[in-house]
C-alpha atoms as a printed R data frame, in Angstrom:
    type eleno elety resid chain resno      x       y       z
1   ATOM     1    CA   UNK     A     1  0.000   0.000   0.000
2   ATOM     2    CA   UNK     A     2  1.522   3.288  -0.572
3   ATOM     3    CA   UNK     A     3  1.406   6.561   1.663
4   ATOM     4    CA   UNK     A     4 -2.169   8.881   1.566
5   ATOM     5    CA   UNK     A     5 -1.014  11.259  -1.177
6   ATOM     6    CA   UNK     A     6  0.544  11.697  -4.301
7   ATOM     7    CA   UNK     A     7  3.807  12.339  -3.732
8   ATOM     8    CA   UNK     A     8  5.315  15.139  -6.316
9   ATOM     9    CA   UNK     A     9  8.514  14.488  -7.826
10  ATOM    10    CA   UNK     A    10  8.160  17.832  -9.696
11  ATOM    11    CA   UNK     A    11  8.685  19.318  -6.536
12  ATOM    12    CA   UNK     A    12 11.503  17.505  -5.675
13  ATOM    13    CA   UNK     A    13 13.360  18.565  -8.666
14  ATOM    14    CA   UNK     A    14 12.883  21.814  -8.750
15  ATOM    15    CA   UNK     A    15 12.445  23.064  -4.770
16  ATOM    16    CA   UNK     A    16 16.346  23.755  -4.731
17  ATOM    17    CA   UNK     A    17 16.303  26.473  -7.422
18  ATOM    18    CA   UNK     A    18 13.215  28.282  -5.642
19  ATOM    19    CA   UNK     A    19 15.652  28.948  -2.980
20  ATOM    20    CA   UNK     A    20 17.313  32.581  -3.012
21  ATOM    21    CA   UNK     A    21 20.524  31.606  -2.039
22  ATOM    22    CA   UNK     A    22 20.434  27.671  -3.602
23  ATOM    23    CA   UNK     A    23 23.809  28.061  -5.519
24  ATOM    24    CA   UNK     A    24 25.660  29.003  -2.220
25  ATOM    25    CA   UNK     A    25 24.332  26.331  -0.332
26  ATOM    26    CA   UNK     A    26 24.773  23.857  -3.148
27  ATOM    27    CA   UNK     A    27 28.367  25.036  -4.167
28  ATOM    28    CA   UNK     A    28 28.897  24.287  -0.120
29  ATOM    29    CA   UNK     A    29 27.464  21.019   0.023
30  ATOM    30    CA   UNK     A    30 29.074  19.991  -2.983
31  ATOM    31    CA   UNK     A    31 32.284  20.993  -2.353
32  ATOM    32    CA   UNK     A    32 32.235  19.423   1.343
33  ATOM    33    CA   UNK     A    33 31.421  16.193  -0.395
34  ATOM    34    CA   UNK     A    34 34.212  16.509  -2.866
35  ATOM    35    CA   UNK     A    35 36.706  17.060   0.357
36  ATOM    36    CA   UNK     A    36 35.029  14.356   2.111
37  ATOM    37    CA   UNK     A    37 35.574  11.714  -1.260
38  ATOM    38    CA   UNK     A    38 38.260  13.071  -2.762
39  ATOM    39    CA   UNK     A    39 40.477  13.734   0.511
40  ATOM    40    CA   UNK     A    40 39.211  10.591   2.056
41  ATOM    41    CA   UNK     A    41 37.971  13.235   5.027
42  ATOM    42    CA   UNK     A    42 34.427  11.277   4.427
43  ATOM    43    CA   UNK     A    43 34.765  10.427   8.124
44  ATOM    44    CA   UNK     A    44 34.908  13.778   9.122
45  ATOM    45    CA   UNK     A    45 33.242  15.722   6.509
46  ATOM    46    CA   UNK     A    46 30.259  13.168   5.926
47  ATOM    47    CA   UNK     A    47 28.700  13.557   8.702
48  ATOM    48    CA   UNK     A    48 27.776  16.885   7.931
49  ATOM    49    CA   UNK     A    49 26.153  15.620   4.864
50  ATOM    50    CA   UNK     A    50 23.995  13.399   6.475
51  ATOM    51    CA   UNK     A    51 23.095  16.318   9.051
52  ATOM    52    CA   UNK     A    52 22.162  18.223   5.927
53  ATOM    53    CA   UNK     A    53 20.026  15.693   4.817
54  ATOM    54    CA   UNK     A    54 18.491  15.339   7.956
55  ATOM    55    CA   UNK     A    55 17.630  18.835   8.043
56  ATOM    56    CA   UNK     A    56 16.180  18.454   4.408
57  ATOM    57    CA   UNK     A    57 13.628  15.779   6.110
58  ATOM    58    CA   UNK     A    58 12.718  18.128   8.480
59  ATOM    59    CA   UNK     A    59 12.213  21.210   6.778
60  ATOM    60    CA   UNK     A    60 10.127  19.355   4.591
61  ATOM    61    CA   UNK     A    61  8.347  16.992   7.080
62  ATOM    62    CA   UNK     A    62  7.185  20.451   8.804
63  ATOM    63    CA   UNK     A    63  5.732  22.092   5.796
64  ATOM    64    CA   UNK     A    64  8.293  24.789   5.519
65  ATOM    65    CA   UNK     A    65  7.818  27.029   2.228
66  ATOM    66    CA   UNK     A    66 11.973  26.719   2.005
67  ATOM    67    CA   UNK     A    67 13.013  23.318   2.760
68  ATOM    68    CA   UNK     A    68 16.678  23.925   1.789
69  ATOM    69    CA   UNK     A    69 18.579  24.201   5.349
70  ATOM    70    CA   UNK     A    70 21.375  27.029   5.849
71  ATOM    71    CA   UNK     A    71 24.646  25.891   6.683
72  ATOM    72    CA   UNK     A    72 25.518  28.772   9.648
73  ATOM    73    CA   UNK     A    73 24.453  26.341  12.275
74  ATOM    74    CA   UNK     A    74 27.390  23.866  11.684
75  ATOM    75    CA   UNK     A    75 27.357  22.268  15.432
76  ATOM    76    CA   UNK     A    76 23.850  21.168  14.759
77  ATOM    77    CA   UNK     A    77 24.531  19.689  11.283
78  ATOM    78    CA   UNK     A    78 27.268  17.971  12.625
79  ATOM    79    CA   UNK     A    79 25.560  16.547  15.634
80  ATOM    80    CA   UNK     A    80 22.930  15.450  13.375
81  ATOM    81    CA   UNK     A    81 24.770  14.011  11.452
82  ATOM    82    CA   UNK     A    82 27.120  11.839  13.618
83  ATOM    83    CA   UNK     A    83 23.623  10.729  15.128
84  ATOM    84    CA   UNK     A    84 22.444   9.645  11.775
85  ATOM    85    CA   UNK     A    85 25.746   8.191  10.602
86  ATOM    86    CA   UNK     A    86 25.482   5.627  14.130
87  ATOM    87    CA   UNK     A    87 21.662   4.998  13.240
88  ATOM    88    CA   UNK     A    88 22.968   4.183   9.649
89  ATOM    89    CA   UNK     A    89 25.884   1.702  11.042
90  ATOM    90    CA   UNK     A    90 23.635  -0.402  13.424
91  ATOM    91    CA   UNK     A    91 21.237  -0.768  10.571
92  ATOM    92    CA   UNK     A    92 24.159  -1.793   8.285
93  ATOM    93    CA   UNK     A    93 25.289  -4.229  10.628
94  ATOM    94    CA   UNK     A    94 22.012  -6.034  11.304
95  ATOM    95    CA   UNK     A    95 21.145  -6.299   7.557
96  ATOM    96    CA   UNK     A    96 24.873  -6.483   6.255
97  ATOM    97    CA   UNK     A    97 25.096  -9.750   9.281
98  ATOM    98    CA   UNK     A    98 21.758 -11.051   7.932
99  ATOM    99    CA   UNK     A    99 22.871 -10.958   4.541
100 ATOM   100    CA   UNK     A   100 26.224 -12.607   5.270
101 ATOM   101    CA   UNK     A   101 24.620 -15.684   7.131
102 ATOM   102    CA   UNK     A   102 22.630 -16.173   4.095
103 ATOM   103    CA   UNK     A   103 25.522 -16.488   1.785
104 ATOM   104    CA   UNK     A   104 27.768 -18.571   4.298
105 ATOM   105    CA   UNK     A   105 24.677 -21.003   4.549
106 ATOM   106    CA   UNK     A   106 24.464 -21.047   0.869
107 ATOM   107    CA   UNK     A   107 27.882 -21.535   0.175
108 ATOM   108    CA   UNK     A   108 28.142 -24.447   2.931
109 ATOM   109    CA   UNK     A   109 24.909 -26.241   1.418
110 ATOM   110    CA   UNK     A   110 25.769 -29.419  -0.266
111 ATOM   111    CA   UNK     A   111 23.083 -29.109  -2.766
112 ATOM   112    CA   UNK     A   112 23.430 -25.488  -3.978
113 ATOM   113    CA   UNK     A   113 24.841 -25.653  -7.906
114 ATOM   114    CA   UNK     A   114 27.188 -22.724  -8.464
115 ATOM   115    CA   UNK     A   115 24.431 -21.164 -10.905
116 ATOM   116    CA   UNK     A   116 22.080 -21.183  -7.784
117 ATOM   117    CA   UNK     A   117 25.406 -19.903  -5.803
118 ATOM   118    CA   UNK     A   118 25.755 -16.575  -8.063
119 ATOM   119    CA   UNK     A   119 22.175 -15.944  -8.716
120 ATOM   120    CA   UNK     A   120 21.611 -16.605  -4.687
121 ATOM   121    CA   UNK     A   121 24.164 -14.012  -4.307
122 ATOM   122    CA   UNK     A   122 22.775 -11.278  -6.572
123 ATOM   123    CA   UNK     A   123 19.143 -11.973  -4.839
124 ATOM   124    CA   UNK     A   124 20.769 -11.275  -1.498
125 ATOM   125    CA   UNK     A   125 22.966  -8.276  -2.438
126 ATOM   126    CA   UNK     A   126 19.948  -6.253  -4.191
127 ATOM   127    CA   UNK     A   127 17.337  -7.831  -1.212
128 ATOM   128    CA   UNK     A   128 20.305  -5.568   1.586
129 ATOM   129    CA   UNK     A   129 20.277  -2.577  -0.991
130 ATOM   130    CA   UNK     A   130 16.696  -2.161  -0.659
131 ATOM   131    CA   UNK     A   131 16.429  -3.018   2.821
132 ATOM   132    CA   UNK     A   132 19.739  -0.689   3.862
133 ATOM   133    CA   UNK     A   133 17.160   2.112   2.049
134 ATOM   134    CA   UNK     A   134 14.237   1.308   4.086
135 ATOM   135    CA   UNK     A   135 15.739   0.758   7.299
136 ATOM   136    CA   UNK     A   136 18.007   4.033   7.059
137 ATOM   137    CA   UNK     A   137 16.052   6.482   5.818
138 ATOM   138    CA   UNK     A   138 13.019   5.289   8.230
139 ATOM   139    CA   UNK     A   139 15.458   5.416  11.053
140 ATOM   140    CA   UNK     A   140 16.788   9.038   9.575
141 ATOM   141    CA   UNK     A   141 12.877   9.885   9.202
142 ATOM   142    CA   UNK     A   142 12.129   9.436  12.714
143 ATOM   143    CA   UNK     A   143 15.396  11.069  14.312
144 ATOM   144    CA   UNK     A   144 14.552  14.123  12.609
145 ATOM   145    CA   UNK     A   145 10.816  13.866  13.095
146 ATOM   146    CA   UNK     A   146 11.251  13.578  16.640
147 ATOM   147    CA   UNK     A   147 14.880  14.137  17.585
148 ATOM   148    CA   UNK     A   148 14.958  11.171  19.831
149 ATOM   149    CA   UNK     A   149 17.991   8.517  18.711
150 ATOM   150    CA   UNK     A   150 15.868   5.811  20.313
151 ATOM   151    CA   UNK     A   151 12.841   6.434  18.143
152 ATOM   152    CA   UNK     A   152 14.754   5.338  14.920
153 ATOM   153    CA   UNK     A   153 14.349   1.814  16.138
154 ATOM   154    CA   UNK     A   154 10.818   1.905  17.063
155 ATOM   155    CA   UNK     A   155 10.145  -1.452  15.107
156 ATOM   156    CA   UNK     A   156  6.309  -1.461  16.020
157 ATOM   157    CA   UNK     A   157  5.703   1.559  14.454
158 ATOM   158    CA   UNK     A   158  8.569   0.650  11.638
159 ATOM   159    CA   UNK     A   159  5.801  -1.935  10.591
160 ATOM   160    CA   UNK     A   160  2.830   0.118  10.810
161 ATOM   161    CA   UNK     A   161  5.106   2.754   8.750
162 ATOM   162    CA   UNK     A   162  5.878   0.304   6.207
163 ATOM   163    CA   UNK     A   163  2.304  -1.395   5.765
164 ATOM   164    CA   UNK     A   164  1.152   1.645   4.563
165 ATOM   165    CA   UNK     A   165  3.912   4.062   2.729
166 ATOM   166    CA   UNK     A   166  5.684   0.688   1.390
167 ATOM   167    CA   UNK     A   167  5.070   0.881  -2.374
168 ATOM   168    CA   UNK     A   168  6.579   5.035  -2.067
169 ATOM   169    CA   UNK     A   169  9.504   3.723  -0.528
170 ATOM   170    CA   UNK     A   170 10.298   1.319  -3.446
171 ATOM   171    CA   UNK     A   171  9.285   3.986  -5.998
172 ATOM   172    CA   UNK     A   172 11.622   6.489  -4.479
173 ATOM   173    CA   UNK     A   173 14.444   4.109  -4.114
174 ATOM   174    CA   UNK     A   174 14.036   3.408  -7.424
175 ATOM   175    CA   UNK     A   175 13.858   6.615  -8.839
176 ATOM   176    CA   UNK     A   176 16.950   8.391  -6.450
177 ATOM   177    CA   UNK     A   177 18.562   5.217  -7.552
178 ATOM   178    CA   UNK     A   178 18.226   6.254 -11.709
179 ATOM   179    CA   UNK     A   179 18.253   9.644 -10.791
180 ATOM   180    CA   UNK     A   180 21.990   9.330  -8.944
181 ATOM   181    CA   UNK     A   181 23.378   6.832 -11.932
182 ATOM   182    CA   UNK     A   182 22.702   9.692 -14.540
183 ATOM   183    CA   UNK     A   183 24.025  12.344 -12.201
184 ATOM   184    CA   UNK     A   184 27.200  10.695 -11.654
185 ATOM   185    CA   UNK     A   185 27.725   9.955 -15.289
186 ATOM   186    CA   UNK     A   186 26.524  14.131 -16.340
187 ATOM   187    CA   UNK     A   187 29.568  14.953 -13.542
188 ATOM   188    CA   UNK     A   188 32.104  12.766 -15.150
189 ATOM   189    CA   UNK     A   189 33.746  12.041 -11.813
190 ATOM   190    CA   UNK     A   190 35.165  15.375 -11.276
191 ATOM   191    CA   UNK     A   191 31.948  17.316 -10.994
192 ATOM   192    CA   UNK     A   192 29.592  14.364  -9.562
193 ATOM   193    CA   UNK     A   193 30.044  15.683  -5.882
194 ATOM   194    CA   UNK     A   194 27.965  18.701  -6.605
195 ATOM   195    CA   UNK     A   195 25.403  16.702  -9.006
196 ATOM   196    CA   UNK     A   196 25.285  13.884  -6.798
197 ATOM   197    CA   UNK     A   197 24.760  16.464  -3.817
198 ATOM   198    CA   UNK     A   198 21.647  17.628  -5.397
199 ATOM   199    CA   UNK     A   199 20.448  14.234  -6.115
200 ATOM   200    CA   UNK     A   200 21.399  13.528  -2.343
201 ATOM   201    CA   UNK     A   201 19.127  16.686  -1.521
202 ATOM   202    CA   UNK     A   202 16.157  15.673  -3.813
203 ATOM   203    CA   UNK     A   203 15.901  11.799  -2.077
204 ATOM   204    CA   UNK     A   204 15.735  13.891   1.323
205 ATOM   205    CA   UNK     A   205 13.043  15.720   0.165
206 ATOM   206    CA   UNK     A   206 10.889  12.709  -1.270
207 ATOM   207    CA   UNK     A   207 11.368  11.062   2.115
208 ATOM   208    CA   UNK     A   208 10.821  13.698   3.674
209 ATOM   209    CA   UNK     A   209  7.238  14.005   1.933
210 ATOM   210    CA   UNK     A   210  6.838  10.166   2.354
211 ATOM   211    CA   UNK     A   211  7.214  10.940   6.403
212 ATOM   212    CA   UNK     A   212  4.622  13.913   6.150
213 ATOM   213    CA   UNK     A   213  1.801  12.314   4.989
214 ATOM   214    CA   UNK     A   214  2.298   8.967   6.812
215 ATOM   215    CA   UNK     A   215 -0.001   9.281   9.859
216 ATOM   216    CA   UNK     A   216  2.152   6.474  11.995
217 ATOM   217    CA   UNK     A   217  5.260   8.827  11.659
218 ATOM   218    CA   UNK     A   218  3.188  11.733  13.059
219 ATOM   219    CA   UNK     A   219  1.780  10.424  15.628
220 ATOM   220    CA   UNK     A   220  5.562   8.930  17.130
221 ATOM   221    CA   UNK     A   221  6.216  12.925  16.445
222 ATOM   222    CA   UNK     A   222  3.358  13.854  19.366
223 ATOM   223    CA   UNK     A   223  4.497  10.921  21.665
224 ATOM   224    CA   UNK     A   224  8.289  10.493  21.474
225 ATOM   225    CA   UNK     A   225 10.321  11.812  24.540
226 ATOM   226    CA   UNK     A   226 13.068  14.677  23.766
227 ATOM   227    CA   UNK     A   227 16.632  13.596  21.778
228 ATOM   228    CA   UNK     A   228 18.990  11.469  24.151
């Protein structure tokens, strides 16, 4: 079932360049994730991307009529986004576990041909890409919905979420998925930090609508305790 609403892709595309000062903050973003690939600083560097695209979520979740975040408050955006990085890396290492028991048990399976081997493989590497999407961005959703670390693993209301927004969640994997592929090729490696900043920046905002029109995600928003 997917989410109440349309969701609008038009929007998502173009609600960067309604913003008066969207080539400063995209230069910024895009050259922070040029030092962060480039200089191998993503450990430093990256987490202010993922606070950035936190703060997309949010803007976005709350309705605001400029949902592209400043970048003065830098302690914030990088507080964010060490919290989001850790929710990211727990999720990583459940599904990235899951997926390597599967592929130890195949391997070690007396009646697996190595045709069934590879294509067992390639099942199980795109079944973790999808589910790394899901997992992350619903555990991003929440942290910025509610500010509360703990809420991104609310697995109750993970389900309800899911029963009910899962078909957007596949169609904006999907899409961010294209979208990305044909932004990195237009940057021809040099430039594809800044393309692949604003495809970074138009995913946020199409979870970010996903998370506004669920009705499980608002009502963790009116219940959750404060951050941790």
């Amino acid at each position: 079932m997917s989410g109440n609403n349309q969701m609008n892709y038009s929007e998502a595309l173009s609600f960067v360049f309604e913003d008066e000062e969207w080539l400063k903050k995209m230069a910024i973003g895009g050259f922070i994730a040029l030092v962060s690939f480039y200089a191998g600083l993503v450990f430093i560097f990256g987490f202010f991307l993922v606070g950035y695209y936190i703060g997309v979520m949010r803007l976005v979740m709350a309705g605001d009529e400029n949902p592209l975040p400043d970048w003065s408050d830098t302690s914030k955006l990088f507080v964010d986004g060490l919290l989001g990085a850790i929710i990211s890396l727990v999720y990583v290492i459940i599904c990235g576990g899951l997926c390597a028991l599967f592929i130890v048990n195949l391997a070690n399976s007396p009646y697996t041909s190595d045709a069934e081997m590879v294509v067992g493989c390639v099942v199980a590497g795109f079944a973790t890409f999808f589910a790394l999407t899901f997992f992350i961005n619903y555990g991003l959703m929440q942290f910025a919905l509610t500010e509360s670390f703990s809420a991104a693993f609310s697995f109750p209301d993970m389900l309800r979420f899911f029963r009910n927004n899962l078909g957007d969640f596949i169609a904006i994997t999907i899409f961010s998925l294209i979208l990305n592929l044909m932004l990195l090729c237009a940057g021809l490696a040099i430039l594809s930090p800044f393309t692949n900043f604003w495809g970074m920046v138009v995913q946020a905002h199409l979870f970010g609508q996903c998370a506004r029109q669920s009705r499980p995600v608002s009502e963790v928003m009116q219940t959750a305790s404060p951050a941790l």
